[in-house]
C-alpha positions as CSV (number, residue, x, y, z in Angstrom):
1,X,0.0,0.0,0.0
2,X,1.4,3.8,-1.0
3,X,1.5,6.0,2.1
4,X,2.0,9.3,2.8
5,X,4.6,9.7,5.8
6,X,7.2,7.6,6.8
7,X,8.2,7.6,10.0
8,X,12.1,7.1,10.8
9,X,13.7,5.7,14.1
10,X,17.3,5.4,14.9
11,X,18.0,3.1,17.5
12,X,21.5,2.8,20.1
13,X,21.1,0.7,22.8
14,X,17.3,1.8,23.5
15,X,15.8,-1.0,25.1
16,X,14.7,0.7,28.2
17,X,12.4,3.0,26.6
18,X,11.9,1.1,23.2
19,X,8.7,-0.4,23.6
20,X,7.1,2.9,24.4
21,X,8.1,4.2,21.5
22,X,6.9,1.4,19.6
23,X,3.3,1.1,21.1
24,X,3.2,5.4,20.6
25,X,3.7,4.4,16.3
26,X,0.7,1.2,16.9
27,X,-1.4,4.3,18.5
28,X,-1.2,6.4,16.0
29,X,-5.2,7.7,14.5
30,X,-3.5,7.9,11.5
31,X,-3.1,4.9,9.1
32,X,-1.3,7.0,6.3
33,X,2.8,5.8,7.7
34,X,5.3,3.4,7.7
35,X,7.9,3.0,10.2
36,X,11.7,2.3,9.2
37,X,14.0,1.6,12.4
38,X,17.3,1.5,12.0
39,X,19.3,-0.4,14.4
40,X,22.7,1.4,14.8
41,X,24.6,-1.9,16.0
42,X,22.4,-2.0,19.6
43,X,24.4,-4.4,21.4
44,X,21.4,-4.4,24.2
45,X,18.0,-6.1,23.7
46,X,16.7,-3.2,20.9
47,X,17.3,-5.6,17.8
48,X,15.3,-8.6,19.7
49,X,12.5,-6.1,20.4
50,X,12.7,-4.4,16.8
51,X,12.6,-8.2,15.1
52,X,9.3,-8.7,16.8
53,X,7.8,-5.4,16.1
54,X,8.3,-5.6,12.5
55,X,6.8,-9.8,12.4
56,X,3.1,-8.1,14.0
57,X,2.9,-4.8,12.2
58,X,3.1,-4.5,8.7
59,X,3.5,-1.0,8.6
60,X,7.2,-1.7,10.5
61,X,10.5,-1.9,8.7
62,X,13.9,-2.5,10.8
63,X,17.6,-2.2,9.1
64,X,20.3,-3.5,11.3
65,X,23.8,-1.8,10.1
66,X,27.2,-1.3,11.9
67,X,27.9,1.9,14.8
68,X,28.2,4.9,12.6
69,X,26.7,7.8,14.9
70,X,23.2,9.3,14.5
71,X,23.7,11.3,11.9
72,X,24.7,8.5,9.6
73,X,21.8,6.5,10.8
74,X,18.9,8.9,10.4
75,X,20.4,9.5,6.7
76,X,20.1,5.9,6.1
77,X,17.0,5.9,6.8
78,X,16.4,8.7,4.4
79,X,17.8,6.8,1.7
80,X,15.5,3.8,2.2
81,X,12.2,5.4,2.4
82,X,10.2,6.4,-0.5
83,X,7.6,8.2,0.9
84,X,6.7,12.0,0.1
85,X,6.7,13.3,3.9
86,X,9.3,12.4,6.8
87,X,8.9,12.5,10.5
88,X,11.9,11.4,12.8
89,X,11.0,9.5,15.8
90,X,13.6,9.1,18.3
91,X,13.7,5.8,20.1
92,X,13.6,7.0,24.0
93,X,10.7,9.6,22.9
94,X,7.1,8.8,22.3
95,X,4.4,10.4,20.3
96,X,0.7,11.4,21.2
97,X,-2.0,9.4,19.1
98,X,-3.0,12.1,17.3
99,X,0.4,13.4,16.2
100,X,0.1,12.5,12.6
101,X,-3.1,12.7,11.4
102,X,-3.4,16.4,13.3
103,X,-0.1,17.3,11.5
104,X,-0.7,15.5,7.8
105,X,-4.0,17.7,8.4
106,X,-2.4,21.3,8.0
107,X,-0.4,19.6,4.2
108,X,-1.1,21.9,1.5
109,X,-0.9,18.6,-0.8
110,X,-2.8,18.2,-2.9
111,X,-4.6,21.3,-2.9
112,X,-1.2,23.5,-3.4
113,X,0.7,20.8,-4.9
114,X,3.7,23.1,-5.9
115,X,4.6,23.5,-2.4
116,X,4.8,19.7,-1.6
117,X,8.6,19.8,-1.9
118,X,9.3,22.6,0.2
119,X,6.9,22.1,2.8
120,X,7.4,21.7,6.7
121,X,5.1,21.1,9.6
122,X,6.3,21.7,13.1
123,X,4.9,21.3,16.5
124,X,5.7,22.2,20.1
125,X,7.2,18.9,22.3
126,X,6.7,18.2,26.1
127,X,9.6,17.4,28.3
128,X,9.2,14.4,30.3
129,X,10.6,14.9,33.8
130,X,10.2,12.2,36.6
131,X,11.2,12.9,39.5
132,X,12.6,10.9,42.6
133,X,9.1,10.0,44.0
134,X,8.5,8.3,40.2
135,X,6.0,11.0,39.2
136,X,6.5,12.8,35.6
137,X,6.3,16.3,35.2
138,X,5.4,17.4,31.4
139,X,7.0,20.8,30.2
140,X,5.8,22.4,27.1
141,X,8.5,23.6,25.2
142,X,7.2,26.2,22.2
143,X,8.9,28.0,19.3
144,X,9.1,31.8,19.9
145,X,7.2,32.7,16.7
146,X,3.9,32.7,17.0
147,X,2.0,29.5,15.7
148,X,0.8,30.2,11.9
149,X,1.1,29.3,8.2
150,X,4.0,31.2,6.7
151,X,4.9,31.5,3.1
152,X,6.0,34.4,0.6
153,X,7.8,37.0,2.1
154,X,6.4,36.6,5.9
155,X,7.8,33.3,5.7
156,X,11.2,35.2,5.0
157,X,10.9,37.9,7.4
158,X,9.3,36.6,10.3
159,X,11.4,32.6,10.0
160,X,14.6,32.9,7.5
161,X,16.0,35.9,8.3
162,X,15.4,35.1,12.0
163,X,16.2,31.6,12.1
164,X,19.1,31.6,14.4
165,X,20.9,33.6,17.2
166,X,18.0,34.0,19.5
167,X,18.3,32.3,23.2
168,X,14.7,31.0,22.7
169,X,14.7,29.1,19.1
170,X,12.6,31.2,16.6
171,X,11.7,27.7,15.4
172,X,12.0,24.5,17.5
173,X,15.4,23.2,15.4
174,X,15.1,19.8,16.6
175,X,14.5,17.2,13.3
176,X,12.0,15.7,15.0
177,X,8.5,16.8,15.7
178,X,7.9,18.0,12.2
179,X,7.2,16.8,9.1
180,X,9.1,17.3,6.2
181,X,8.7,17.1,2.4
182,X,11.7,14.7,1.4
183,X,12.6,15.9,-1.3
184,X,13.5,19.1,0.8
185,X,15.6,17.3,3.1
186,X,17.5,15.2,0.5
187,X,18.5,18.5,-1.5
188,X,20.2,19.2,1.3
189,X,22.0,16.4,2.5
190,X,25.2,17.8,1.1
191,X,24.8,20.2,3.8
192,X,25.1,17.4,6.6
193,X,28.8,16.9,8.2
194,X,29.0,13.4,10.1
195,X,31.4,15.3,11.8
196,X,29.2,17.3,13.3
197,X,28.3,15.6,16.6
198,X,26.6,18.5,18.5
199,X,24.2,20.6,17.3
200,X,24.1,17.5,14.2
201,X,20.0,18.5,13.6
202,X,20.6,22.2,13.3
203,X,22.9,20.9,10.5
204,X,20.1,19.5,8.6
205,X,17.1,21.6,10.0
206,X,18.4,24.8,9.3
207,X,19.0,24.1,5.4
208,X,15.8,22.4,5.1
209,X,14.1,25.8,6.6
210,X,15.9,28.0,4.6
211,X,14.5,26.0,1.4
212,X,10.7,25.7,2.4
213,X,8.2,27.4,0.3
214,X,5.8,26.7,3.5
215,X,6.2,26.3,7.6
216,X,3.3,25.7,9.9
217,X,3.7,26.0,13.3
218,X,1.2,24.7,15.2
219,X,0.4,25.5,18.6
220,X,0.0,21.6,19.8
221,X,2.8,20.0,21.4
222,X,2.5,16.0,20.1
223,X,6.1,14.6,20.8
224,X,7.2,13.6,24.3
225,X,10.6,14.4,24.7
226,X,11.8,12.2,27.5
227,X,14.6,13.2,30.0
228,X,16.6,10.9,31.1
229,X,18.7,11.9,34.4
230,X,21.4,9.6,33.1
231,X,22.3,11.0,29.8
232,X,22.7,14.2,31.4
233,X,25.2,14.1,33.7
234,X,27.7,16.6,32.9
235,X,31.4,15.2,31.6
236,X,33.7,17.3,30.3
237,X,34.1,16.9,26.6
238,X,37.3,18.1,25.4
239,X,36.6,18.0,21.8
240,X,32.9,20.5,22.0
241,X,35.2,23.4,21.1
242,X,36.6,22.4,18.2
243,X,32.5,20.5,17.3
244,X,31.4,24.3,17.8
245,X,33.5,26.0,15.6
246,X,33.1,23.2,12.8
247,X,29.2,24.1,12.9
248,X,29.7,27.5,12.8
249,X,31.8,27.2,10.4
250,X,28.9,25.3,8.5
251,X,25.8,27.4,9.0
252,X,28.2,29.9,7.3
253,X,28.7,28.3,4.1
254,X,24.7,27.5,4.3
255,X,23.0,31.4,4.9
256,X,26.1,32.3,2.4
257,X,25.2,29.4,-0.1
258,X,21.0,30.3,0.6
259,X,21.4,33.8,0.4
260,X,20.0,34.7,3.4
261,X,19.6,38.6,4.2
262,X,22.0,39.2,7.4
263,X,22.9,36.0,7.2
264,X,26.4,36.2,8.5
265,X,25.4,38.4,11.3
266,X,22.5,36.1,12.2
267,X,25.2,33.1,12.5
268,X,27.4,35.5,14.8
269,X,24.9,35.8,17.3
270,X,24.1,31.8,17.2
271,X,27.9,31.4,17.7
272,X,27.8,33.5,21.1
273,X,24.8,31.0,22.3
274,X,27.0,27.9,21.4
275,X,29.9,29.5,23.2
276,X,28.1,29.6,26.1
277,X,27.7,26.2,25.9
278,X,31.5,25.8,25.6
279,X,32.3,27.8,28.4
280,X,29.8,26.1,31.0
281,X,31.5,22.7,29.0
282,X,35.1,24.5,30.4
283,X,33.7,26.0,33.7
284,X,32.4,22.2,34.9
285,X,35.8,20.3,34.1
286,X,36.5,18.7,37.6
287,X,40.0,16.9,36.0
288,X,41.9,19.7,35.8
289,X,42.5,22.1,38.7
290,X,41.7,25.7,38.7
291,X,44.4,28.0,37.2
292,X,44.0,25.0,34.1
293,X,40.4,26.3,33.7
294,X,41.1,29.7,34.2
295,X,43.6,29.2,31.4
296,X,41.8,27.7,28.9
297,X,38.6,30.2,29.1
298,X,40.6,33.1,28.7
299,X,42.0,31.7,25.6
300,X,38.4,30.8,24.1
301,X,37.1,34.4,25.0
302,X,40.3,36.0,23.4
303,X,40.0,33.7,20.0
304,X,36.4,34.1,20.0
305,X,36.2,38.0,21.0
306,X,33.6,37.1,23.2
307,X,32.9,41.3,23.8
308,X,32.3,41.8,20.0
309,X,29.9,38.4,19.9
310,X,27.7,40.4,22.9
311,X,27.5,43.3,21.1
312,X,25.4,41.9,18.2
313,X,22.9,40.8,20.6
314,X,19.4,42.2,20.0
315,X,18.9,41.6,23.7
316,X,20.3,40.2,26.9
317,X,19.9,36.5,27.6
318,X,16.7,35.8,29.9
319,X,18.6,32.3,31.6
320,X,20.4,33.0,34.5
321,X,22.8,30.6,33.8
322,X,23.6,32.8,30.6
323,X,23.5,35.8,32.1
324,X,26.0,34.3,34.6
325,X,28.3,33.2,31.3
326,X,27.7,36.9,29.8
327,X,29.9,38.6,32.8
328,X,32.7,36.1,32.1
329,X,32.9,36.6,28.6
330,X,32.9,40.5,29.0
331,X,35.5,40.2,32.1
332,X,37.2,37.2,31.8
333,X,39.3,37.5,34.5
334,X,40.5,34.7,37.4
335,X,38.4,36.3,39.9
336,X,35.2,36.2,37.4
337,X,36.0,33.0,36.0
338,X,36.4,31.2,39.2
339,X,33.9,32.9,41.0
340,X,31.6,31.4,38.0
341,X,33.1,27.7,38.1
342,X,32.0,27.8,42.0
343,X,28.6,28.6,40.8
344,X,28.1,25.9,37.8
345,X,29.7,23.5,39.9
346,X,27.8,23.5,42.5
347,X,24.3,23.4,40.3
348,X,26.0,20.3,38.8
């Protein structure tokens, strides 16, 4: 049977959370999808549980492949599907029943059918917090523009041109929670560094936005983001630095390559947001000792002329954390600095 959306899943070593995810697809109002997971060499019980999915659904499609990273995986999956509209799915996250057939809804297709290339529909996502009592908390995390149907030149004025560089996302960047036409996110695969290893779906997002002939935001939040305690502890990862600059680098050659008015400026100020993220990355890093830390931030605020980054703000960051991170960047000296290391360190 031809169908409309397919839904892709990369899978690592998800069988905690797996069969969630799975009985979220079964749920779905929505008849129109297939599902293609793609096993990224699980060596936990995710292939067993995948197997079986796929023998009672008929909708469900599994590849198993060798550990290549999640960018490598969710292209894969690209690749294999056929189907005019993509949604990714990410294995330890779950979807409301209505998710798709609300979304497939608000597709121009096939009343507008010269848009169904460029199109993209995105909605809001809850984060799923439980705390130590076992009770979950749901979050509703929203884009800052306002829930609409933008094309023609509001889509550029009030999305491209203000894609990036905000503190609270313009649009939600994440690939997931959206759909997109396929061919939109195909056309810009040669956009996509494997390298790239944080910040991997603004790599793929961002083109694909730039392209669109039509976004809807909605104002419904259908995917469940869940947070997992674990995968958050905070480990110093000596190679973010370098990961930063290498996406920088690439949004660069995209707003350049799209022809995106302010472009370069509008990356600037999305650099001094992803900086921040490299110095609380720096400020955490229990290995080393003080005057170590105190070294190596002053030399990422003097490469990255941290002052000259704030000055292009269009206003001052709203998260205290941030704000904290703003001072150190202006004054980055060893009082600041290790005045702000006691304070991330003891949030944790």
């Amino acid at each position: 049977m031809e169908r409309r959306i397919a839904v892709i899943v990369p899978v690592y070593n998800g069988e905690e959370y797996l069969s969630a995810c799975i009985d979220s697809l079964k749920a779905q109002e929505s008849r129109d999808f297939s599902v293609l997971f793609v096993d990224d060499g699980s060596t936990d019980g995710s292939p067993a549980l995948l197997d079986a999915a796929v023998q009672k659904d008929p909708r469900f499609r599994v590849i198993h492949k060798k550990n290549e990273g999640l960018m490598a995986t969710w292209m894969r999956g690209l690749s294999e599907t056929t189907e005019p509209y993509v949604m990714f799915l990410d294995c330890d996250d779950f979807l409301s029943p209505e998710t798709l057939s609300s979304m497939e809804s608000h597709l121009a297709y096939p009343a507008d059918p010269s848009v169904e290339d460029a199109e993209v529909i995105s909605s809001n996502f809850v984060i799923e917090r439980t705390g130590e009592d076992g009770t979950v908390r749901g979050e509703v995390q929203a884009s800052r523009a306002l829930p609409g149907d933008y094309t023609g030149l509001y889509l550029e004025k009030q999305i491209k041109e203000d894609l990036l560089g905000n503190e609270q996302r313009t649009v939600i960047l994440s690939r997931c929670m959206k759909l997109f036409s396929r061919k939109l996110l195909i056309s810009n695969l040669p956009y996509c560094n494997p390298k790239i290893r944080m910040g991997e779906d603004v790599n793929i997002t961002v083109p694909a936005l730039l392209d669109a002939k039509r976004v809807v935001l909605l104002p419904d939040a259908f995917y469940h983001y869940r947070f997992v305690e674990s995968s958050m502890v905070h480990h110093y990862d000596a190679g973010l630095y370098e990961n930063v600059k290498l996406l920088v680098s690439t949004l660069s050659g995209i707003v350049r390559d799209k022809g995106v008015q302010g472009g370069e400026e509008m990356v600037k100020r999305e650099s001094l947001y992803l900086l921040f993220l490299v110095l609380k990355n720096e400020l955490r890093r229990t290995e080393c000792g003080d005057r170590e830390v105190t070294r190596r931030v002053q030399q990422i605020c003097h490469e990255q002329n941290g002052r000259r980054l704030l000055s292009l703000q269009k206003r001052s960051p709203r998260d205290p954390a941030n704000r904290i991170l703003e001072v150190v960047l202006r004054f980055p000296e060893p009082f600041v600095i290790l005045t702000a290391r006691k304070l991330f360190l003891r949030k944790g």
